[in-house]
Structure formats: C-alpha cells, structure tokens
N, C-alpha and C positions, 0 to 999 in steps of 0.2 A: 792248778790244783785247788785254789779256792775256789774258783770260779765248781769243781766239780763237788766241793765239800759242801757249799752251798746247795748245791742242788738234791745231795744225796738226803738231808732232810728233809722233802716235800716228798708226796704223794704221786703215783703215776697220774697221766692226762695229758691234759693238749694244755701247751706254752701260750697263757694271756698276753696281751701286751706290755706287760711292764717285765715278763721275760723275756721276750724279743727284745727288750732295749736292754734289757741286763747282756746277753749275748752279742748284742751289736757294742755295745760298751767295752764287753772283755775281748773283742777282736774273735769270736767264734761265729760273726757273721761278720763279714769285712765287705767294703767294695773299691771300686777302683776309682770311685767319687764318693764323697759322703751319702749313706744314706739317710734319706728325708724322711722327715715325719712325719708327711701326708702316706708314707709305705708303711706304717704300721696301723693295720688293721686290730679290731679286738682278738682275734683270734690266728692272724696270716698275716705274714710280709708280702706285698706287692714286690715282685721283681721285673728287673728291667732290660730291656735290652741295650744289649751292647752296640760297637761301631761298626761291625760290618754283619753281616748275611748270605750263608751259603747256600747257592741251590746245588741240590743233588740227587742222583740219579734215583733214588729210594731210601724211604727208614730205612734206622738201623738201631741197636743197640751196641753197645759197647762192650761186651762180655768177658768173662777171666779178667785176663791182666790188661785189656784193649784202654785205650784211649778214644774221648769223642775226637782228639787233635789227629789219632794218626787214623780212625776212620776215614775224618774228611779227607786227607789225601790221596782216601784210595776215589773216594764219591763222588769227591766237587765237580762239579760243570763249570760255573763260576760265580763272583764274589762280589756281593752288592755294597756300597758305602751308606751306612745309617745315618752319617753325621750328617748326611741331605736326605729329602725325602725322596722315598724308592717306593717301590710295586712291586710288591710282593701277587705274582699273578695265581690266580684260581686253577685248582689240579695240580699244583706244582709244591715242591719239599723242599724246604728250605733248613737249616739249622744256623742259628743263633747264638752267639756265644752270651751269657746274660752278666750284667756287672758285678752282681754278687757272688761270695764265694763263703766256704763252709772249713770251719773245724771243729766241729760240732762234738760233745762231752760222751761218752763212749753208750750211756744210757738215754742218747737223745735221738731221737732218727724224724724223719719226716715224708709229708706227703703232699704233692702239687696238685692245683687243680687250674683251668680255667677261671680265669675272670666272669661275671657274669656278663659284661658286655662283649668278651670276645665268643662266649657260648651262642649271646642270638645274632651273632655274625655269622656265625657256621664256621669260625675260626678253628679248624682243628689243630691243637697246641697240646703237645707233652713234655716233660722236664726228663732230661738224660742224664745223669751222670756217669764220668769213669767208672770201668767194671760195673756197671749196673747193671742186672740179671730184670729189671721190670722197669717199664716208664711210669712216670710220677712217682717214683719212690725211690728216699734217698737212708740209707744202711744206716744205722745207729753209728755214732764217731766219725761221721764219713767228712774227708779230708780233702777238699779240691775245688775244681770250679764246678758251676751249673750251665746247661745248655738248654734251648727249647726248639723243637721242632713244632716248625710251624704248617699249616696248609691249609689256606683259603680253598673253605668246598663249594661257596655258592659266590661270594664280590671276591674279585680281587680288591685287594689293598693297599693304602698310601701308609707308610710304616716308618720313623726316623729311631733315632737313637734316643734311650730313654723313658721311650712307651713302655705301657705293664700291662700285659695280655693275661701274665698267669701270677699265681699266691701259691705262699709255700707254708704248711701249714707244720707245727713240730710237735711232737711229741715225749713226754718222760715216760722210761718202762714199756710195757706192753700196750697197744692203744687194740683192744678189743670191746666194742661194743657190745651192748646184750639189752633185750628185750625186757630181763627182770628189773635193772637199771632204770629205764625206760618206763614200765609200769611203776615202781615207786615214785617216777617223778610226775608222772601224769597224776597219783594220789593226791598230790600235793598242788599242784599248778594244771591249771589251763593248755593243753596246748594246741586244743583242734577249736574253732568257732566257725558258724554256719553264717551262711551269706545274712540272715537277719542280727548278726551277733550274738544269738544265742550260744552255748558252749554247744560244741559236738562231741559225742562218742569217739575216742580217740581207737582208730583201726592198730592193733599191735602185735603182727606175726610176722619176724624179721627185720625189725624198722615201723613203724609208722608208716603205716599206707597211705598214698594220695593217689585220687580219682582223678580223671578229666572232665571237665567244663563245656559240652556242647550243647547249652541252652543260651549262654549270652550273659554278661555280666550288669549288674545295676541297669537291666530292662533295655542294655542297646541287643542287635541280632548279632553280631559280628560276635564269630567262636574263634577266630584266630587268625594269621596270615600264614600266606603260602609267597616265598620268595621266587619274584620272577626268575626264568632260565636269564636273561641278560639284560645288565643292568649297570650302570656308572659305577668308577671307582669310588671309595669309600675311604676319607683321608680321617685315620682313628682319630687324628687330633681335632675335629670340628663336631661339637656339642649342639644338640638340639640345632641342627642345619641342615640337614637334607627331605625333601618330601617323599613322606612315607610311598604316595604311590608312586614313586618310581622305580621304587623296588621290592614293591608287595602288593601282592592282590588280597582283600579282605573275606574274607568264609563267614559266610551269611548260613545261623540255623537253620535246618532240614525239617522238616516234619516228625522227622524219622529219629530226629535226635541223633546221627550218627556222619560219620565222618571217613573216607576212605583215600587212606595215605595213597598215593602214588608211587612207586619207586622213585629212591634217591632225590624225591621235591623234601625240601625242609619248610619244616612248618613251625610258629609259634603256637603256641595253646595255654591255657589257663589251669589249674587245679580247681577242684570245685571247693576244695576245704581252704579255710585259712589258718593258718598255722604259727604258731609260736616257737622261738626259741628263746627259754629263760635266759638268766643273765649268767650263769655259770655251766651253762653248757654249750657246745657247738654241734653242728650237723652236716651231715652230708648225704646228698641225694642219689640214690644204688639202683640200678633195676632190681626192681624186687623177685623178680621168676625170669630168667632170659628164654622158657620154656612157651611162655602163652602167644608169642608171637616174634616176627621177624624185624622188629625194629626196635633202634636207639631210642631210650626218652629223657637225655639229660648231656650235657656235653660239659657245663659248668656246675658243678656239684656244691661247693662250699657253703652251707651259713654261719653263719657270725652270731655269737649272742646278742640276743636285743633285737632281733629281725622279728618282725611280727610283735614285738614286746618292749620292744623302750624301757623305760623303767618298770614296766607293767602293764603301766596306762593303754596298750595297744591290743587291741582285741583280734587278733593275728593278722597277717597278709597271706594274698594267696601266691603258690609257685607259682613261674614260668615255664612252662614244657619244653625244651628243641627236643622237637621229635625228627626223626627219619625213618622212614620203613626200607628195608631191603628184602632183595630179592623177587618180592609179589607185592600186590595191591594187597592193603589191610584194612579191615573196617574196625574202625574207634565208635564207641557207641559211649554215649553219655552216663559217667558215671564209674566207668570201666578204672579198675586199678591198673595203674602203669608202671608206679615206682614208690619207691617206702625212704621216708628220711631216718637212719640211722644217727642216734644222738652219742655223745661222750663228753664227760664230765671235764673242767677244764682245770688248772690246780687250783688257780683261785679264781675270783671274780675281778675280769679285766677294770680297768681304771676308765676306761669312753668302752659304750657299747653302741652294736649298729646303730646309725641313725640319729646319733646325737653328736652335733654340727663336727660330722667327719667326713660331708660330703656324700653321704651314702645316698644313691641313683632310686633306689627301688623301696623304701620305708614300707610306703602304700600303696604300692603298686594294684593293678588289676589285669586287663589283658595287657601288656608294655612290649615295646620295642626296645631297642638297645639305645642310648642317650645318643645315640648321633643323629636321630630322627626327632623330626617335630610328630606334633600329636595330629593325626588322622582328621580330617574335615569331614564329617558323617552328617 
C-alpha cells in the first residue's frame, strides 16, 4: 500500500532506475537469487535466465486462464540443464523460465524487448507471461513469473544459466507516445546530427525517422555484413573473441548506392543519421510503415537515456539495422527510410545514464557487430 501511495503521486512514464530499485526493494520485482546491479539499466531491468530450457514443438502464448507451466506439458520435446553450458541450436523453440518475477502496482505494466547484442545475433527472443494475450507485453498489476522464448535464426548458441538476452522496460499509466511530444523536445534539444556533426533536420511523422547508410561510414566501403548460412557456435559468455569473418561476409558500396536483401539472409547496417536520446527520455525503434516493403528492420528496439548524448557532450550515435527481407529479393537504396524511433518521457531523470561506466557496449558506435566479435581487419 505504500509502495502504491507512493507511486500514485508522480506523473505517468517509463520507470528510471532508482524506481526499478524502489520495486526490487519493496518485493514487486523479486528473484530466486538476488538481483545485481550490473541489471539495472537507466531505463530496463536486464533479466535472466533460469536453470533449465525447454524445446518445443512451436510458439505459443498462454491465453485466458492458460499457464506457460501447463502449456509446456502439452509442448515440450525435452529439457536442457543451464546450470552447464548448452546449445540452444538454430531453427529450433525453446522456452525459458527467467529468474525474475512480478507483482507489479495495479497502474504499472510493462514492455520487453531484446538486448541489443542478442538482436545482431539474429536471436529471436520474446517474454510470455501467464494469460498473456501479446508477447512482450506484461498487464498493469501483473502477478507471476516471466518466461522467454528463445530461437537462434542464424548461429546456434552456447547459453548457461544467468545470461540476459532480453530488458523489461515499465511503465506508470498509459505509455502512449506522440509526435507533438516529440516536436516540443526536438525545439529544445538536439536530437538528429549529420555525419559531419553538424545538427540535422530531425524527420517527425510517427516517431523520428531513420535512413539507411549505403555509402560507408568515416570513408571505409564496407555498408554492412551479411551473416554466413553456416558458421561455429557462438558461446554468449566470450566478449570480443570470435573473428568476425567466420561468420560474416563484409558488403562493399555499389555504385548504385543500393543494396538488395536476399530472402531470410540477415544482415547488419548502419542509420545514416546520428541520433540522440536526452537524459529524461527513452526510445524505442518501430517499423515505421510495414506497407513499403517485405522486411524486418529492427529485432532489438530499446534505447536508454544518454545513448547518443551522455551528459550532452555527445553529438549523437548512429543506429544499428538487423534487417531481414521476407518473402522476395528487396532493394535498399541509400538513404531510404526504414524505421522511426518513437520517444517517451520518463518520470524523472535516471541517477547513471547510457554510457556512463555502466558498461554500455555501443556509446559510439558506427557500423558494430555484437560484443562477441573482435573488430574486422580491413
């Protein structure tokens, strides 16, 4: 009851981090081991997985009164031990029970997304909860555990117990975004800069548009990689360890400026803009029109305040692309809008933002792989 008298004074938004520790403190996020405070992000809990790993025969959600527990017994195949390392293999469904669990204040709900290193894995990972009518999304007061379904679409995976593939990001009230929102804070702040650092014209119909990069960043040719069909396992725990060409082939600039997706190859790519997120707001990256074309352009959506912006001082960074085309061959043409970052306000301004010694992978990024790859020999 404090915990929600508390709450009922502040303004709707997305949960900083010194509310995540307020909720972990009052037992409305609990786990079955302490959790660490390398998991709280400015903006998201990193959550983790649990001790074991089920394969099964297909997604599912959990709907009505359903359980993920009495789903798996209709699903499972069988049951992998985390507390050693396993292989989670490519193609294949797995569900996760994660350590954290929720009893969340009746006006707090929430939303998961990928990590950004399990996104340019091609890890595809969603959060389930009991009776959940949608994946990644968890009901305002929602009272149980969290699961994540997992599926390596291009490496299989070396995976223990413990690892944090996906963030769960929370909300007070209604978390709707808007454009007017959006343009007031662009009046005020920075948020688009151009490869010379000059500021750019910030695109605002929907979210914040971003472009793609098929000219090549800071004067090298390389627009992006393209993940070989077969390729060594990938054990998430080893950091800047693997050579990149063993598992990517590099896309050298065209003449033509342009780029044409393959079916079902995943590819990394660049934003041409750099972009900011101030320190009291968070974002999340949407296909902006799923009308202009047949492909995915984002798998891990989240930013954090302070991404492209530190205290300021940072004159933005650019996104990361995972792209996929389905269905047909698509042609990406340099400059082409693909996806728009959606902003929202948070209630206050977090106590660490991205980037400041929290370990954050991507500050300055440009074209980047995922932290398990050393950097490209060009």
């Amino acid at each position: 009851m404090e915990l929600q008298r508390a709450f009922s004074d502040l303004p709707q938004g997305v949960l900083p981090s010194q509310a995540l520790e307020q909720l972990i403190a009052s037992g409305a996020i609990r786990a079955r081991t302490p959790i660490l405070p390398e998991q709280i992000q400015p903006s998201s809990l990193d959550l983790r997985l649990g001790a074991e790993a089920y394969r099964v025969r297909a997604s599912f959600l959990a709907t009505g009164s359903a359980t993920v527990t009495g789903k798996l017994e209709q699903y499972r195949l069988h049951t992998l031990d985390l507390t050693r390392p396993a292989v989670l293999e490519k193609g294949c469904v797995y569900i996760v029970p994660l350590q954290e669990e929720l009893t969340l204040p009746p006006d707090v709900s929430g939303k998961a997304n990928p990590k950004s290193s399990t996104g340019r894995l091609d890890i595809f990972t969603r959060l389930i909860t009991d009776e959940g009518r949608q994946f990644e999304i968890v009901a305002p007061g929602y009272k149980g555990r969290l699961y994540a379904e997992i599926v390596p679409r291009t490496f299989s995976v070396v995976v223990r117990q413990g690892e944090r593939l996906s963030q769960l990001r929370l909300f007070r009230g209604e978390h709707t975004p808007s454009d007017l929102l959006l343009r007031q804070l662009e009046s005020k702040e920075a948020l688009v800069y151009l490869p010379d650092e000059s500021r750019g014209a910030a695109d605002i119909r929907n979210g914040l548009r971003l472009s793609v990069d098929l000219v090549g960043i800071d004067g090298s040719d390389v627009i992006g990689y393209r993940a070989k069909k077969h390729a060594p396992l990938v054990d998430l725990a080893r950091v800047q360890h693997y050579a990149p060409e063993d598992f990517w082939d590099p896309i050298r600039r065209n003449d033509s400026r342009t780029l044409i997706l393959d079916p079902e190859d995943f590819y990394i790519l660049a934003s041409r803009e750099k972009v900011r997120i101030p320190a009291e707001y968070a974002a999340e990256m949407v296909p902006f029109d799923p009308t202009v074309g047949e492909f995915r352009i984002h798998y891990a959506g989240f930013f954090d305040p302070g991404f492209g912006y530190g205290s300021g001082e940072i004159n933005g960074t650019r996104a990361v692309l995972e792209v996929r085309s389905h269905e047909v061959p698509f042609i990406l043409e340099d400059g082409q809008v693909v996806a728009s970052l959606v902003f929202e306000k948070l209630l206050e301004r977090p106590r660490v933002l991205y980037g400041e010694g929290i370990g954050s992978s991507y500050q300055r990024q440009g074209l980047k792989l995922s932290k398990h790859f050393k950097a490209f020999q060009t």
